[in-house]
N, CA, C and O of each residue as an XYZ file, in Angstrom:
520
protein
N       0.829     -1.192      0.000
C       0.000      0.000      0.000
C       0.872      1.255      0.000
O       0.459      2.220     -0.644
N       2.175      1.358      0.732
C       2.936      2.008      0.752
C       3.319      2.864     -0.533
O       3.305      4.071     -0.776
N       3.669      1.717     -1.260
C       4.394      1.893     -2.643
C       3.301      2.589     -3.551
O       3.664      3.557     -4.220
N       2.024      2.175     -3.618
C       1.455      2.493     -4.399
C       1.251      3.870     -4.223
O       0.940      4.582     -5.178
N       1.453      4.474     -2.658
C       1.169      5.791     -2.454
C       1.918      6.673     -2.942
O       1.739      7.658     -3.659
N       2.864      6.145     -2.417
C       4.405      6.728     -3.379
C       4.384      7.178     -4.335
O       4.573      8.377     -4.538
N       4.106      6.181     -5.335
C       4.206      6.155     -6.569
C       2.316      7.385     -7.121
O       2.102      8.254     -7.966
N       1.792      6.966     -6.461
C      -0.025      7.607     -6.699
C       0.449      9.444     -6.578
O      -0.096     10.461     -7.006
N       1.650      9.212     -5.819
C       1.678     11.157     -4.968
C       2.787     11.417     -6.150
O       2.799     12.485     -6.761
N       3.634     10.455     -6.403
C       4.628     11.306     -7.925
C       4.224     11.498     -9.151
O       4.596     12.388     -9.915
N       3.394     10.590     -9.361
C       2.417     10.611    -10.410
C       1.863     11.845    -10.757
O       2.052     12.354    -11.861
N       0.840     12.620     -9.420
C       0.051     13.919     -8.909
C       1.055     15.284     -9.315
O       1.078     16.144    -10.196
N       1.963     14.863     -7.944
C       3.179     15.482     -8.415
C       3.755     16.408     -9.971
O       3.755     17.628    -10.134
N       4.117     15.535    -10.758
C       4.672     15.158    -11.997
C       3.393     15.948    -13.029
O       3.424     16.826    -13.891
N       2.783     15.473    -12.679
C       1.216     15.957    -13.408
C       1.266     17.567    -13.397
O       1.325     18.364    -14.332
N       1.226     17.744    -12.111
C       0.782     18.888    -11.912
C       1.922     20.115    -12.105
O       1.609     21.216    -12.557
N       3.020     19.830    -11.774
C       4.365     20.807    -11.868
C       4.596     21.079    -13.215
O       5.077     22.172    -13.516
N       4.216     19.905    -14.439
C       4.760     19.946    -15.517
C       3.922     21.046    -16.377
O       2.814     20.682    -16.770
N       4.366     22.381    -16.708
C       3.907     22.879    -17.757
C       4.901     23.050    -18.748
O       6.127     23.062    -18.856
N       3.797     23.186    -19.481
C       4.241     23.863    -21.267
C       4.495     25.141    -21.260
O       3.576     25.944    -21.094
N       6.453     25.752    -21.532
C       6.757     26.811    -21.669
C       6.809     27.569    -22.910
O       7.473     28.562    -23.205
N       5.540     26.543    -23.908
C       5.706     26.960    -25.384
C       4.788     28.438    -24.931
O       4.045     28.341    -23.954
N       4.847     29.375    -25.450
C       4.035     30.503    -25.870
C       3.388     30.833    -27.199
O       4.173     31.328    -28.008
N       2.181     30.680    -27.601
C       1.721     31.169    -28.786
C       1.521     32.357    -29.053
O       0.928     33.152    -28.323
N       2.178     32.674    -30.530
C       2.032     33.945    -30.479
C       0.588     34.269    -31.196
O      -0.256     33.601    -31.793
N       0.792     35.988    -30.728
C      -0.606     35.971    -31.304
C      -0.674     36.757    -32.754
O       0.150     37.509    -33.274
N      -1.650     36.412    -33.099
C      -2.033     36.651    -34.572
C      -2.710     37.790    -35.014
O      -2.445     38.405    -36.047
N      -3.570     38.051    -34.228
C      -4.661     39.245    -34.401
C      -3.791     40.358    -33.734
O      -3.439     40.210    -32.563
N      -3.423     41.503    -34.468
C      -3.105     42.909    -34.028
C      -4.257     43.321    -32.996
O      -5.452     43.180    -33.255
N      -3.832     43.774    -31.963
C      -4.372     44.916    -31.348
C      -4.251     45.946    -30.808
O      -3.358     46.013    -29.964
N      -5.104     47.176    -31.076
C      -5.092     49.004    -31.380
C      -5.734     49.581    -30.164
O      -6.316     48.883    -29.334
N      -5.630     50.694    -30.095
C      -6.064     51.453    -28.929
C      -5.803     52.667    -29.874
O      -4.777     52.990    -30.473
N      -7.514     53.467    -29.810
C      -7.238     54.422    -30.373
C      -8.016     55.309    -29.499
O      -9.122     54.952    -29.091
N      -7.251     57.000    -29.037
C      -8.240     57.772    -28.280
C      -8.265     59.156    -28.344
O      -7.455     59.626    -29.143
N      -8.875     59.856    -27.811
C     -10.374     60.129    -28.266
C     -10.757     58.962    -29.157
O      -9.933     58.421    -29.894
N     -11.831     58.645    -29.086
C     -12.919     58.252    -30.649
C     -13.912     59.302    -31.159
O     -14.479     59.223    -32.249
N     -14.049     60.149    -30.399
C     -14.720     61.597    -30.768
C     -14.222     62.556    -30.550
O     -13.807     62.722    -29.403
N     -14.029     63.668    -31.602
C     -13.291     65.085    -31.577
C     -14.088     65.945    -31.790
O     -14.424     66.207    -32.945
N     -14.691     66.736    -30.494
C     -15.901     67.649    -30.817
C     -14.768     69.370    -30.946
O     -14.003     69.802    -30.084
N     -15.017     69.847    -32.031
C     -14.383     71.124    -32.209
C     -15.255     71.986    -31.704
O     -15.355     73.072    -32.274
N     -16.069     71.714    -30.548
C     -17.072     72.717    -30.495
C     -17.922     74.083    -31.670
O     -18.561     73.865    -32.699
N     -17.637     75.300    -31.080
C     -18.706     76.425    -31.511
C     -17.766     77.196    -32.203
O     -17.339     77.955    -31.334
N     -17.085     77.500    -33.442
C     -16.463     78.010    -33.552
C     -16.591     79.334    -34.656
O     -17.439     79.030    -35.495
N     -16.158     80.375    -34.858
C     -16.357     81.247    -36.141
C     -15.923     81.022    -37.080
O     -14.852     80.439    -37.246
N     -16.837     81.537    -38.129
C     -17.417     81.280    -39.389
C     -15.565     81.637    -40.377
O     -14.936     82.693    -40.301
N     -15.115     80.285    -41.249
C     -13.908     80.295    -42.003
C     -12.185     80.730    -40.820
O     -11.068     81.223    -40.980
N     -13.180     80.025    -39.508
C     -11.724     79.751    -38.515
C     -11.410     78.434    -38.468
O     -12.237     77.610    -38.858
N     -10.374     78.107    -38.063
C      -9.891     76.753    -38.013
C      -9.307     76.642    -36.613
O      -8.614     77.416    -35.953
N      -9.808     75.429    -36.367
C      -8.905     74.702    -34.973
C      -8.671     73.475    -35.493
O      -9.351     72.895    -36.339
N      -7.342     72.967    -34.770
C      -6.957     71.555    -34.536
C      -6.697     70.705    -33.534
O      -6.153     70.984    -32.466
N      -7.175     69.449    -33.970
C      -7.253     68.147    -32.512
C      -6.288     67.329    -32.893
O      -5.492     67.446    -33.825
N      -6.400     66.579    -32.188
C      -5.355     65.374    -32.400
C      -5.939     64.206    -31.682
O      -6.606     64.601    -30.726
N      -5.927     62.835    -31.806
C      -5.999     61.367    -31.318
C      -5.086     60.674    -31.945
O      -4.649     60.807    -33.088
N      -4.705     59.577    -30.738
C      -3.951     58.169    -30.874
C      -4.322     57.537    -31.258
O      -5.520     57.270    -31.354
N      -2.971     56.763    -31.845
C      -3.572     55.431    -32.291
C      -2.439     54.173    -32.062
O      -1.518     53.906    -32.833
N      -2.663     53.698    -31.192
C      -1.574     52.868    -30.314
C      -1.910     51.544    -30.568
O      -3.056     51.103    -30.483
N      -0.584     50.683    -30.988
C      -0.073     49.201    -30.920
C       0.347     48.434    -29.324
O       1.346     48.172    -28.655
N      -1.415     48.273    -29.257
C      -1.116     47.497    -27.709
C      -1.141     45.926    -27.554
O      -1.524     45.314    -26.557
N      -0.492     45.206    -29.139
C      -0.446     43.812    -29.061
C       0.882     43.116    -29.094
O       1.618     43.470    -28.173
N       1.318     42.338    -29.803
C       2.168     41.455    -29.892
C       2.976     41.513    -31.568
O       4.161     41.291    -31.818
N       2.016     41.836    -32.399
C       2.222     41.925    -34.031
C       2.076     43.438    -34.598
O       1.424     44.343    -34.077
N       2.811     43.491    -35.744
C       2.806     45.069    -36.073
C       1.706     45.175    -36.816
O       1.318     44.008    -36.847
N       0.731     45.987    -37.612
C      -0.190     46.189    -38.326
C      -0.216     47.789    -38.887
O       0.119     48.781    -38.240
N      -0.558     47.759    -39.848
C      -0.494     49.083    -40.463
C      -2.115     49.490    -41.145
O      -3.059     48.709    -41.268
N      -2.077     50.749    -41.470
C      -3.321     51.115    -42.048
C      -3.395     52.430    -43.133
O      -2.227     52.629    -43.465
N      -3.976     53.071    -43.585
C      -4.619     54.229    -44.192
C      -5.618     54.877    -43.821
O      -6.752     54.558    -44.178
N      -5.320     56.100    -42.886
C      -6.433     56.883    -42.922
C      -7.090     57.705    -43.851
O      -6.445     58.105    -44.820
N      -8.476     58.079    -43.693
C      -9.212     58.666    -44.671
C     -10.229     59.128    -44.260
O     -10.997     58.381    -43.653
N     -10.576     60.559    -44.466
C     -11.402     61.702    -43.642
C     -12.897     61.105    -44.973
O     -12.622     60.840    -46.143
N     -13.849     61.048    -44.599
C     -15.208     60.447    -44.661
C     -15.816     62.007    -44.371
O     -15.752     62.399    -43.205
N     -16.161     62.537    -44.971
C     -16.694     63.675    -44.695
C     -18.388     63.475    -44.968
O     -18.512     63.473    -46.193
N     -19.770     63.302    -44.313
C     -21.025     63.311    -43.627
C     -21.777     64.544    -44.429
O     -22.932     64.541    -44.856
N     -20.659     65.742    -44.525
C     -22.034     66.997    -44.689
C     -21.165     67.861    -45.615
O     -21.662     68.917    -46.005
N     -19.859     67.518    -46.031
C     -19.195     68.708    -46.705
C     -17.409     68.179    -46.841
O     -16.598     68.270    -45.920
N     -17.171     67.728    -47.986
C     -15.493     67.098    -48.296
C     -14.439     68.621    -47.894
O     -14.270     69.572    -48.658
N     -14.067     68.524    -47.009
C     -13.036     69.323    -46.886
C     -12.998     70.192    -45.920
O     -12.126     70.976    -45.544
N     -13.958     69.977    -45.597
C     -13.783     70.416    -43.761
C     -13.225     70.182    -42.342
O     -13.237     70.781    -41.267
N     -12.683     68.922    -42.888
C     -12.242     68.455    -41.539
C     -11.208     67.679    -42.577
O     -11.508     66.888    -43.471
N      -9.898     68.151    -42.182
C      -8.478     67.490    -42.794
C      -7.340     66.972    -42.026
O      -7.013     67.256    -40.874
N      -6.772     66.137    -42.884
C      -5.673     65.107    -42.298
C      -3.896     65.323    -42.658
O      -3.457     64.632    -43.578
N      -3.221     65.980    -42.152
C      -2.076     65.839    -43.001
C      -2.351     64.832    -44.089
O      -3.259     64.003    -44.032
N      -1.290     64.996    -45.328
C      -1.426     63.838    -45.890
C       0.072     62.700    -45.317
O       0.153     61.472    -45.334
N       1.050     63.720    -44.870
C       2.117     62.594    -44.345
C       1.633     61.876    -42.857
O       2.287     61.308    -41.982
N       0.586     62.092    -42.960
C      -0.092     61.006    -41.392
C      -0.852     59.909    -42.157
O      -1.322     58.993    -41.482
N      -1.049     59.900    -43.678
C      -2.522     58.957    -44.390
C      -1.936     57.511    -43.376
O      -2.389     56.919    -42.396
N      -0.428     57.340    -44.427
C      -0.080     55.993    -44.185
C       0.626     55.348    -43.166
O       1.824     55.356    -43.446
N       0.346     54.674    -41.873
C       1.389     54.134    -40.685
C       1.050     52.825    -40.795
O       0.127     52.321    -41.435
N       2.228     52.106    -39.826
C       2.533     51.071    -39.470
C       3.121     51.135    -38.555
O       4.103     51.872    -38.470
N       2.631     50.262    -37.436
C       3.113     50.057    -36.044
C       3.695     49.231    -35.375
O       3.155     48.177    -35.039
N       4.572     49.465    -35.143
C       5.072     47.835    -34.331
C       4.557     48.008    -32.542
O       4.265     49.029    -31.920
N       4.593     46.836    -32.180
C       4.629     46.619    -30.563
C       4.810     47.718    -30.260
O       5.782     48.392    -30.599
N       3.430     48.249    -29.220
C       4.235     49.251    -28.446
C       4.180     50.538    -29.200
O       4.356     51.527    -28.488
N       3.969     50.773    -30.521
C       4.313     52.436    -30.763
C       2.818     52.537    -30.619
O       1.893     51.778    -30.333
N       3.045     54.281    -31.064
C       2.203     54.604    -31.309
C       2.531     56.389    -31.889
O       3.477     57.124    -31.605
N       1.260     56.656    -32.828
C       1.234     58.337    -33.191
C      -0.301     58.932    -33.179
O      -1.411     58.499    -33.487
N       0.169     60.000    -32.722
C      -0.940     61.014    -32.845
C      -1.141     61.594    -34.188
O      -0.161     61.665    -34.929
N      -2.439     62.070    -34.643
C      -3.081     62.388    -35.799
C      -3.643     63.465    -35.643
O      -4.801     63.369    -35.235
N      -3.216     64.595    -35.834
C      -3.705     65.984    -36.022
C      -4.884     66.549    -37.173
O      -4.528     67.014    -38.255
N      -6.430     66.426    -36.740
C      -7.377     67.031    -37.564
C      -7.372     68.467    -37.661
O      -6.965     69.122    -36.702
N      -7.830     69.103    -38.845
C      -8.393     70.330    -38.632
C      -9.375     70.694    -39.080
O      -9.520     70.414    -40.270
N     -10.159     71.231    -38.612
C     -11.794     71.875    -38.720
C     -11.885     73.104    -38.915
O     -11.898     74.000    -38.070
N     -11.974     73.203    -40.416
C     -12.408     74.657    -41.564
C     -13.407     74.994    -41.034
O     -14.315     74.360    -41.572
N     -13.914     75.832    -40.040
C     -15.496     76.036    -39.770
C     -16.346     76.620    -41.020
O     -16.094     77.793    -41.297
N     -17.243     76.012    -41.753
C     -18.231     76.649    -42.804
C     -19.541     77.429    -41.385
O     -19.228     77.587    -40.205
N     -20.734     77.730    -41.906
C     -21.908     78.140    -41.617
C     -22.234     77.008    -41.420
O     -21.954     76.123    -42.229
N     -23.018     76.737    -40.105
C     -24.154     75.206    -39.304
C     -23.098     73.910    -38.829
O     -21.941     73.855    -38.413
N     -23.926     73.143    -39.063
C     -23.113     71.570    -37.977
C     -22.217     70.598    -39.377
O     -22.395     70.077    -40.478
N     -21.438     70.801    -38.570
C     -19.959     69.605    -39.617
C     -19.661     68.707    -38.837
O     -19.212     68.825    -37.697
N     -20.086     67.020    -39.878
C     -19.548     65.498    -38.887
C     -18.898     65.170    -40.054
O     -19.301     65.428    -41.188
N     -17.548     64.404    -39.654
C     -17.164     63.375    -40.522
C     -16.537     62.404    -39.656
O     -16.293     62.664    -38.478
N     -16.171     60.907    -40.381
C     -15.761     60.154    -39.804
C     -14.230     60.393    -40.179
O     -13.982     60.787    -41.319
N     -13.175     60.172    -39.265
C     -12.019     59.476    -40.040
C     -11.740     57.732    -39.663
O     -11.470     57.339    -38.528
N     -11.870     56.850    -40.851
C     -11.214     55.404    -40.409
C     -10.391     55.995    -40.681
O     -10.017     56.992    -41.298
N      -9.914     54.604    -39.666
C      -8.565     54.453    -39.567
C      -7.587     53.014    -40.577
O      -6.400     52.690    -40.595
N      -8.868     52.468    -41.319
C      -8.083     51.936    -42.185
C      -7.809     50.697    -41.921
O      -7.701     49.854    -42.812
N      -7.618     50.363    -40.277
C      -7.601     48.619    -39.889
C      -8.597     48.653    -39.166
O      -8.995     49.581    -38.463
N      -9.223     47.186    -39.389
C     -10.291     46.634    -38.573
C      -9.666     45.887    -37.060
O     -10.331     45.036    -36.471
N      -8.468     46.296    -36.620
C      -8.565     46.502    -35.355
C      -8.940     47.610    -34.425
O      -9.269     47.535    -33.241
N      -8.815     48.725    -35.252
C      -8.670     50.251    -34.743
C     -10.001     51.263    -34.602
O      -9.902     52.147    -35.453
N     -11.155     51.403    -33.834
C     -12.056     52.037    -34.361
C     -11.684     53.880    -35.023
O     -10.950     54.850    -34.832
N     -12.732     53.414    -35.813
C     -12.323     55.330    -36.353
C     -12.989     56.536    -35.592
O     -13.835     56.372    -34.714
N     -12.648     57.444    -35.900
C     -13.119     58.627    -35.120
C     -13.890     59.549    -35.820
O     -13.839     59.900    -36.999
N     -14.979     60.055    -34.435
C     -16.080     60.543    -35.360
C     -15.781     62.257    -34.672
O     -15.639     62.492    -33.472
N     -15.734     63.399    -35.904
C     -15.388     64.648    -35.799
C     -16.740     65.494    -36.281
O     -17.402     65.521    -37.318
N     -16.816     66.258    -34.833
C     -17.975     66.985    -35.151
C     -17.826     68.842    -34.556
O     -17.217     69.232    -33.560
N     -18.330     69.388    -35.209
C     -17.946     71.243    -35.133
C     -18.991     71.613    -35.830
O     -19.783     71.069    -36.599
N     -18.764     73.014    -35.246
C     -20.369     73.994    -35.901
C     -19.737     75.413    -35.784
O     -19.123     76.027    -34.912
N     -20.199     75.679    -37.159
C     -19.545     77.078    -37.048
C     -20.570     78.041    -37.397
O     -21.552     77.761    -38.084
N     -20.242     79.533    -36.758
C     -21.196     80.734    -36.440
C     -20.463     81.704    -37.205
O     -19.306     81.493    -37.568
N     -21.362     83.216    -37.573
C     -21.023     84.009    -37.954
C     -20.598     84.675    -37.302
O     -20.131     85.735    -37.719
């Protein structure tokens, strides 16, 4: 009975201590992007302000994208550098994206994706007064 205990508790033992130090890597990129909304508030009529949001590589794999301003009520109201269109990120980086909002007369939305379907895009909204 002895033996068998012995042997029943190294068994347990053995079982249980033994892990797998393989690591899988992972496959799916993942983004952190913030703000997701850039309200330019109330602003006067043919003034401009600018925002900015992140867009951060908080996974394991690099992924890249193309942004592109989606303009809702009016193309050219709300702009993107063009040397920000194209990134790629490795682990860990990340850049900020500077909009700017042409105020016209009444309410201006556009979207900007961001180009990967890890990353949600950001929705930009301003209203401009006389």
């Amino acid at each position: 009975m002895k033996t068998f205990f012995v042997l029943f508790l190294a068994i347990v033992l053995l079982g249980c201590t033994k892990k797998s130090s393989k690591v899988e890597p992972e496959s799916v990129p993942r983004c952190e992007v913030t703000p997701t909304v850039l309200d330019f508030g109330n602003i006067q009529y043919r003034a401009k302000k600018t925002k900015s949001f992140t867009v951060k590589n908080i996974g394991r794999i690099s992924f890249s994208g193309t942004l592109a301003v989606v303009d809702e009520s009016h193309p050219g109201v709300f702009s993107i550098p063009e040397a920000n269109r194209n990134y790629s990120l490795y682990p860990g980086q990340s850049f900020d994206v500077r909009v700017t909002f042409w105020a016209g007369v009444g309410q201006w939305n556009a979207t900007i994706e961001t180009g990967n379907s890890c990353c949600a895009d950001v929705y930009c909204q301003g209203r401009g007064h006389w």
